[in-house]
C-alpha positions in Angstrom: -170.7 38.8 -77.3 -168.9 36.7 -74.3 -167.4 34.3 -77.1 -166.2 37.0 -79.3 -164.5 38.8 -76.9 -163.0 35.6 -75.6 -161.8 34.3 -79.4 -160.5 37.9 -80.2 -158.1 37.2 -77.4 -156.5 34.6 -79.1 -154.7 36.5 -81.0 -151.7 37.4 -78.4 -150.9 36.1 -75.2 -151.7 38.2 -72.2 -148.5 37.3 -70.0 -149.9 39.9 -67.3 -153.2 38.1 -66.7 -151.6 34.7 -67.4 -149.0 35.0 -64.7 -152.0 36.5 -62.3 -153.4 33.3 -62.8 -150.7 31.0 -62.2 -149.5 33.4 -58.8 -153.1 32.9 -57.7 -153.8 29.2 -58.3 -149.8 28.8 -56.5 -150.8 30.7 -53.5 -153.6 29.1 -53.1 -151.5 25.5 -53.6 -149.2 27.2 -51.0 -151.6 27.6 -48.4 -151.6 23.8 -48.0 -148.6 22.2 -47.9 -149.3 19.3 -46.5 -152.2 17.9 -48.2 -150.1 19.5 -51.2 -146.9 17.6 -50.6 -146.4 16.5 -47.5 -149.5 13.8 -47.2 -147.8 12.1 -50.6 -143.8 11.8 -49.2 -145.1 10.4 -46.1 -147.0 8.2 -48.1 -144.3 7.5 -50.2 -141.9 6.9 -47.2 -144.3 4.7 -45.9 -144.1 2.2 -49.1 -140.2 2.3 -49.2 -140.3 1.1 -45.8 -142.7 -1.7 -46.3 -141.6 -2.9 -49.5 -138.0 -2.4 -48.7 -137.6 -3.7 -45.3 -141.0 -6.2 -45.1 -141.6 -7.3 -48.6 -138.7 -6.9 -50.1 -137.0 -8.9 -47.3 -138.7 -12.2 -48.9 -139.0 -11.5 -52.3 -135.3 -11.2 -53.8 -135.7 -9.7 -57.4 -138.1 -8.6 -59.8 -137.1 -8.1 -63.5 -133.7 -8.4 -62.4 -134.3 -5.7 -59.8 -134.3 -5.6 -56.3 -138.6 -5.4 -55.4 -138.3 -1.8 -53.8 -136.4 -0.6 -56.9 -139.1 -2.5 -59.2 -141.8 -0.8 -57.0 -140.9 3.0 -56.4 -141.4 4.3 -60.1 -145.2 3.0 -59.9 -145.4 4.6 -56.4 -144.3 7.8 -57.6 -146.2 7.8 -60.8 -149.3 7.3 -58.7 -148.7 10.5 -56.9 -148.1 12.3 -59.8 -151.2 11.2 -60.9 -153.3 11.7 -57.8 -151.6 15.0 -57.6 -152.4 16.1 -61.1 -156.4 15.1 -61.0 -156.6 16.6 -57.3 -155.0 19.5 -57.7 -157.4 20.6 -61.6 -160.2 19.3 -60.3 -160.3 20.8 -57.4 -159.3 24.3 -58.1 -162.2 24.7 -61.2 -164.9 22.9 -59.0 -164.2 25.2 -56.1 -163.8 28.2 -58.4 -167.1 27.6 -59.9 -168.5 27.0 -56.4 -167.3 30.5 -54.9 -168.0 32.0 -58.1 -164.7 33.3 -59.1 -165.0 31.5 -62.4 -166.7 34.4 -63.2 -164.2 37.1 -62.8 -162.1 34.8 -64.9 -164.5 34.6 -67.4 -164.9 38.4 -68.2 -161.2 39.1 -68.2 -159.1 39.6 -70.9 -158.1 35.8 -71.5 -158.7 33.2 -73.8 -159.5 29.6 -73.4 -156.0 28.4 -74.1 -154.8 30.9 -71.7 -157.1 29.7 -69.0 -156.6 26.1 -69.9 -152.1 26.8 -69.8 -152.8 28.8 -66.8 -154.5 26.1 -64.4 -152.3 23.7 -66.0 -148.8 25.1 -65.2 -149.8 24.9 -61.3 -150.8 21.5 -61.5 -147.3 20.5 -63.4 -145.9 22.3 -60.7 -147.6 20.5 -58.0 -146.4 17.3 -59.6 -143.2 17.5 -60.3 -142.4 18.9 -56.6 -143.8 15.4 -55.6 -142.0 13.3 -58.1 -138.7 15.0 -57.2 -139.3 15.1 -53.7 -140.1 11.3 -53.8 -137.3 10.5 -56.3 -134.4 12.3 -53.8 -135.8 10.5 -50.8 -136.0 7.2 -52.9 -132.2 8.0 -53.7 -131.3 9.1 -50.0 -132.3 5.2 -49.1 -130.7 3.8 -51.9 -133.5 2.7 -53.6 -133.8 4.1 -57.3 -131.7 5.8 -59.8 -132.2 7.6 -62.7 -131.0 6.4 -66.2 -132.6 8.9 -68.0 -133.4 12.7 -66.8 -134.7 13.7 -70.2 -136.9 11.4 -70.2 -138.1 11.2 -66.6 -138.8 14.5 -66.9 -141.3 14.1 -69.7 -143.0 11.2 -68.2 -143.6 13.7 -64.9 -144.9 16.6 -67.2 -146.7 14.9 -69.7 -149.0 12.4 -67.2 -149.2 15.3 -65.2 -150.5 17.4 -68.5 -152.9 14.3 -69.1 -154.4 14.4 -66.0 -154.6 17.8 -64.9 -156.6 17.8 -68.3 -159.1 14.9 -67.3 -159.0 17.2 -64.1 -160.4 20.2 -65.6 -163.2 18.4 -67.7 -164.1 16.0 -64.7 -164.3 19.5 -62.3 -167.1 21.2 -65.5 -168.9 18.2 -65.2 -168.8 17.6 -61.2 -172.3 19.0 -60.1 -171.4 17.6 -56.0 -168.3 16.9 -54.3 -169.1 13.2 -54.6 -169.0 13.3 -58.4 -165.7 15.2 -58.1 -164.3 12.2 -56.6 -166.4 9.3 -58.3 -163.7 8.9 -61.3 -160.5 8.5 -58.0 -162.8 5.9 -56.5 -164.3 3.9 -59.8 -161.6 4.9 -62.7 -158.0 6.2 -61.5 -157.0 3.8 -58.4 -158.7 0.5 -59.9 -156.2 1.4 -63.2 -153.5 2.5 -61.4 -153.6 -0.5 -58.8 -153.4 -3.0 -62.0 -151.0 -1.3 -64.0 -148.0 -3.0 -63.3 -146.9 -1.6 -60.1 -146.5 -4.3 -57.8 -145.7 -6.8 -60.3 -144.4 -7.8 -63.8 -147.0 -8.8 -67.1 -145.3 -12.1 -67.0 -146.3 -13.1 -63.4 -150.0 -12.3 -64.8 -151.8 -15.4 -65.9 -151.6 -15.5 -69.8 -155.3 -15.3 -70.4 -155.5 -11.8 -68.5 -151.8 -10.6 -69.6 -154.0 -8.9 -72.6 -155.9 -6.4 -69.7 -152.6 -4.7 -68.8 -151.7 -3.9 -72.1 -155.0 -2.4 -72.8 -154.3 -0.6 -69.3 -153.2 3.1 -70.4 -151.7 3.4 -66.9 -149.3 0.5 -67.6 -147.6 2.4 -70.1 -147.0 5.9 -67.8 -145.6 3.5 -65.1 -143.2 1.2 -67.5 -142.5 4.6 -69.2 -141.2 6.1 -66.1 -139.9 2.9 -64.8 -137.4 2.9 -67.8 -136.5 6.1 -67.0 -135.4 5.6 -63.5 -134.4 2.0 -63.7 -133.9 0.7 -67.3 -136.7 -1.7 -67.4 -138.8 -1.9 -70.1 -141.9 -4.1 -70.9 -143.3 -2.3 -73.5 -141.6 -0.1 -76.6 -141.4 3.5 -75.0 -142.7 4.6 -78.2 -145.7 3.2 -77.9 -146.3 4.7 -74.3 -145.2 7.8 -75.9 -147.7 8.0 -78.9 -150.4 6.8 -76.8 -149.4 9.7 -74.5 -149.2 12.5 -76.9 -152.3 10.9 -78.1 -154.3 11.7 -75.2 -153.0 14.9 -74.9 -154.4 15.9 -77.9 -157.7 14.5 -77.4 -158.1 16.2 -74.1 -156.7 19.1 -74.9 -159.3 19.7 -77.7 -162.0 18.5 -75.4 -161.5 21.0 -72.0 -161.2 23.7 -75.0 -164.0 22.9 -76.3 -166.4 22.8 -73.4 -164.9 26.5 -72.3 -165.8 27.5 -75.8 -169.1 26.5 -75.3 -168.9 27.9 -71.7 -169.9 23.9 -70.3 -170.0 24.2 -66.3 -168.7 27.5 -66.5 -172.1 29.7 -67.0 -175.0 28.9 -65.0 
């Protein structure tokens, strides 16, 4: 009976109990700002300062770029990233936990409005840190953007991507150690070899094959041609493989609240 009443929902969209949803999961963003937002500028501050004034003092270019210019895109893709996964994960874990899932559960919303619903906060979320980092990175004259379009999609679709691994790590987290096991073994060891401190070509041949093979490479050289120009992959490729995992994930988090995974105990 649970299932059928959820699939006859899918028929229409219920904007009411969508947007009750979204006002929810924002207040609750709202209510704090500066683990939110605040914790990830001053983060960010602290690595335009570091690789602008120590670092980049010695090192003179990078791909034909000044090193803080090179840097910042990788820096702000990694707090969209952190921001994204934080932020879904959290917010299902802790509504399973208190038990709200429940309530959710029984009203009139399908899985795809449940799914768009926690993942409109966490693009949300994101993009307030991308921007925010991206003005103060122009305010010291450190990054530009060549392309808003597609900076824009970069922000929203990684966000998209792992707000969804978000969701289906925060079904399968049974303790708040396994919530954060895939930060610790899976998202910072990628992100920290995906290209952000340095180019493929100062890689040593024989490993030059690992960051290629790196998903994360290809959000930060994505974003970092849209901000700066500089390219060491096709964009299309990043691109497909984005759109890629999208679709994979998306099918997989709808899936598991089909079959109610993590959600009834």
């Amino acid at each position: 009976m649970w299932r059928g009443n959820k699939m006859s929902q899918t028929m229409g969209i219920n904007w009411i109990g969508l947007y009750t949803m979204v006002r929810r999961e924002a207040s609750r963003m709202a209510r704090i700002p500066i683990q939110a937002f605040i914790a990830p500028w001053i983060s960010a501050l602290l690595f335009i300062f570091i690789f602008g004034s120590v670092v980049g003092g010695r090192i003179s270019q990078i791909g034909g770029h000044r090193y803080l210019e090179f840097v910042l895109p990788g820096v702000l893709m990694l707090n969209i990233v952190n921001a994204a996964f934080i932020q879904a994960s959290t917010a299902i874990y802790f509504s399973r936990f208190i038990k709200f899932v429940e309530e959710m559960l029984v009203a009139p919303l399908s899985y795809v409005e449940m799914i768009i619903g926690s993942l409109s906060v966490v693009v949300l979320r994101a993009t307030v840190t991308g921007i925010g980092i991206l003005l103060m990175g122009i305010g010291f004259g450190a990054t530009h953007i060549e392309s808003w379009p597609m900076f824009l999609f970069w922000i929203v679709s990684v966000s998209t991507v792992f707000g969804l691994l978000g969701l289906i790590v925060g079904l399968w987290s049974k303790s708040f150690e396994q919530l954060n096991m895939p930060v610790v073994f899976l998202l910072t060891p990628l992100s920290m070899v995906g290209g952000v401190f340095n180019t493929i070509e100062m890689l040593p041949a024989k490993l030059q094959w690992l960051a290629y093979a790196n998903p994360f490479f290809y959000f930060i050289n994505g974003i970092r041609g849209a901000m700066i120009g500089f390219d060491e992959a096709p964009q299309g490729l990043g691109i497909g493989l984005t759109l890629g995992l999208l679709a994979v994930l998306g099918v997989t988090a709808w899936r598991l609240y089909a079959i109610g995974y993590g959600l009834r105990e």
